[in-house]
N, C-alpha and C positions, 0 to 999 in steps of 0.2 A: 547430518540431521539439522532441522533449522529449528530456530530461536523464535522464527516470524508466529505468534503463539495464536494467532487465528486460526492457521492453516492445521496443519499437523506434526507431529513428530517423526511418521514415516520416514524408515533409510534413504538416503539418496541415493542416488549413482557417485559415489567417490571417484570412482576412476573418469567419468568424464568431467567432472569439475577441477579433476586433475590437467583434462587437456582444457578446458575452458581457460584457468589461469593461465597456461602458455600460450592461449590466443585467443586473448579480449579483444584484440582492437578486430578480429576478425571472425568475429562468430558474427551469425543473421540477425540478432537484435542490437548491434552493437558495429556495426560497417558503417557508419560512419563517424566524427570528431565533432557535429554538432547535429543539433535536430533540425537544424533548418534543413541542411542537408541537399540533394539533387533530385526528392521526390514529386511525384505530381502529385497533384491535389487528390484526396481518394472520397469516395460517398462511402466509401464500409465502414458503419458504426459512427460515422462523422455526427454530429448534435450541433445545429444552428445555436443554441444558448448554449453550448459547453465551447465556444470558441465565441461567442461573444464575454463570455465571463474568464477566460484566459485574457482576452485584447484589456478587459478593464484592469485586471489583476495586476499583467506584466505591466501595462503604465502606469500606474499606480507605481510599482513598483521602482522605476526611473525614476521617478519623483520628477518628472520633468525635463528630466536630458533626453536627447533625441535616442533613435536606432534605430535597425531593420522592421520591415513590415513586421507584425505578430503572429499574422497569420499564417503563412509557411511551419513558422514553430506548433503551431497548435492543429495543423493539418498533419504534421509526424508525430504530436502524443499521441492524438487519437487515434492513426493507424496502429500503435504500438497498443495502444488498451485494448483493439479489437483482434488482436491475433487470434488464429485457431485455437491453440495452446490455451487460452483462460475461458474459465469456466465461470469462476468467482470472482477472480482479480480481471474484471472487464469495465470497460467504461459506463455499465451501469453501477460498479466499486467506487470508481470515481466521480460518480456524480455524488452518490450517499456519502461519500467522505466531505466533496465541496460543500453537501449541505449540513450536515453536522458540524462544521466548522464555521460555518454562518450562526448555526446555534447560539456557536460557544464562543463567538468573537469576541466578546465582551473580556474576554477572559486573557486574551492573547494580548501579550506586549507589543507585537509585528503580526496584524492579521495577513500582513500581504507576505510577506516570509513564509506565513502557515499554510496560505493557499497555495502558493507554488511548491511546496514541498508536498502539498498532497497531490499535485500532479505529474510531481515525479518520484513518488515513493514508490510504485511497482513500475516505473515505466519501463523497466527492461523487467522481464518475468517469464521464468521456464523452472515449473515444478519440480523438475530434476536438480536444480543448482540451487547452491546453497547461498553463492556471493551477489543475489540480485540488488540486492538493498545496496552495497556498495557499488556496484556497475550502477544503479539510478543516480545515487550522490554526486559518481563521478560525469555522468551524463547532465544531469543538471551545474556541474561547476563548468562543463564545456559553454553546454548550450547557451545557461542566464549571462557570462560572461559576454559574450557574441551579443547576446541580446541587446544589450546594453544597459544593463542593470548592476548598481554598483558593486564592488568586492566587499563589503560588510554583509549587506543581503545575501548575497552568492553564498557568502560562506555558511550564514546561517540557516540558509535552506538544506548544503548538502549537510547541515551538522543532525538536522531535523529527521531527513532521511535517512542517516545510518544510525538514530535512535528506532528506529521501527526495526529492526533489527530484536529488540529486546525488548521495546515499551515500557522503557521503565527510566522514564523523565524524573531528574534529582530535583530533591524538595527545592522548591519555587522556579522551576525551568517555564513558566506561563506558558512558552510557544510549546514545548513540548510536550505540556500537559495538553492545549486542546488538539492537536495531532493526532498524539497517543489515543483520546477519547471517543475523538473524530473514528479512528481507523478501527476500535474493537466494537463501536457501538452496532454493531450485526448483533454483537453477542446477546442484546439486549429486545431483541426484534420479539415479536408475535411469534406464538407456537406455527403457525403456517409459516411466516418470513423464516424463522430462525431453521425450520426442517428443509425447507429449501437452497439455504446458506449452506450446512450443514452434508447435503446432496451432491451438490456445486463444486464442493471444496472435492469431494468422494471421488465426481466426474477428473477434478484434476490428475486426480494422485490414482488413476484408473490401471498403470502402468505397475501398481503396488501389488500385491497380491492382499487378499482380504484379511488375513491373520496376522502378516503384516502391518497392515493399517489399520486396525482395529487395537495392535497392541501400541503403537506410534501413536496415534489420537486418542488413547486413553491417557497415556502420558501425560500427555498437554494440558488435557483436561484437568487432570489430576495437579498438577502445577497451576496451572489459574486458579483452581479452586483454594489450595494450598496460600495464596496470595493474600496479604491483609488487608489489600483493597484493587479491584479491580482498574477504576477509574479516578482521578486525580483533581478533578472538576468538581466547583461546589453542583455543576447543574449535573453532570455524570453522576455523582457521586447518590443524589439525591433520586433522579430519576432513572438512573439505568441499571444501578450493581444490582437492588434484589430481584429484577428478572434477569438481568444476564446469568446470575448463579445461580437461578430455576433451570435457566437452560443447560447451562452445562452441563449439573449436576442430574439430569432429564439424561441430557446425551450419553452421558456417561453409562448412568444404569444399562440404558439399551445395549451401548457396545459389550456392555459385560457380560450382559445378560443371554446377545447373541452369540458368544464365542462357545467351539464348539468345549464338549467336555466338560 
């Protein structure tokens, strides 16, 4: 069962995250030790400004010391965001996450920390497995390492990504607050956006059975809602909790309401 509280509570597959663990370094999202990697360049899902806004980030993030081209790295997020497998978590997730953290920069202690963390917080992602947020963390300590991006940054990006995991950044964590705020603010969307979201997530978890998942995302729901605050940002907090908790508590009704019996 994951924790990622966007998504759903849905059962996983236990036993294959059983074999997942015995072989990380060789599962298909996960074959190689950095993201530059031996890939060719791919046009699927690729965004001319989502690789110009990685080239600025990651230098930025150097602060000035040399490294390998950017580009290679940001030509293997992006194939990873566009896998078949996501529905929701797709590199249109990660765009609305890079721009929600634009938001909320003001806010963040290391915006450039925040940004590379949101673009590897799903970059390994298969609805079935429970440990993606750690395979990301540890994909991004390979990769920004390589990159050439200092060991303080490094670590604070993968510390960033296995808070998504939980979303629940300790009072005054700034980076992990606009993260956290960055990544649920879906929940906050327009009755159209949010029923789409909402869909998306459905399409992923397709493998679920409906009774299943209907009693797994009520859960979730039910725990968010339960939450004494949803977002951690004076601008989240202000602008987004009392429609996100329109929504959910929307969503909720309906699943309950459709269940049979």
């Amino acid at each position: 069962m994951t924790d990622h509280s966007h998504d759903t509570g849905a059962p996983r597959d236990t036993e294959a995250e059983a074999d997942t663990d015995a072989e990380v370094e060789v599962e298909p999202d996960a074959e190689v030790d950095t993201v530059a990697g031996s890939y060719a360049d791919t046009d699927a899902g690729a965004d001319a400004g989502l690789r110009g806004r990685w080239h600025d980030t990651l230098l930025a993030a150097r602060a000035g010391a040399e490294g390998p081209d950017p580009l290679p790295y940001a030509e293997n997020l992006l194939a990873r965001w566009a896998e078949p497998q996501r529905r929701y978590h797709s590199t249109a997730h990660l765009r609305a996450v890079l721009d929600h953290v634009d938001t909320l920069a003001a806010h963040a202690d290391d915006v450039q920390a925040v940004r590379l963390a949101a673009w590897f917080h799903d970059a390994v992602y298969r609805p079935d497995r429970s440990e993606n947020e750690e395979r990301s963390a540890a994909l991004a300590e390979r990769a920004l390492t390589e990159a050439g991006v200092p060991d303080a940054v490094v670590a604070e990006v993968a510390r960033l990504v296995r808070l998504t995991v939980t979303h629940a950044p300790a009072e005054g964590d700034r980076n992990g607050e606009v993260l956290c705020d960055a990544d649920l603010a879906v929940l906050a969307g327009g009755p159209q956006e949010y029923a789409a979201y909402a869909a998306r997530v459905r399409e992923e978890y397709g493998f679920v059975p409906d009774d299943a998942f209907r009693e797994g995302r009520a859960a979730v729901l039910r725990q968010l809602l339960d939450l004494p605050r949803l977002f951690r940002t004076p601008y989240g907090a202000a602008e987004w909790e009392e429609r996100a908790r329109h929504n959910l508590a929307t969503e909720l009704e309906l699943l309950t309401s459709s269940a049979p019996g």
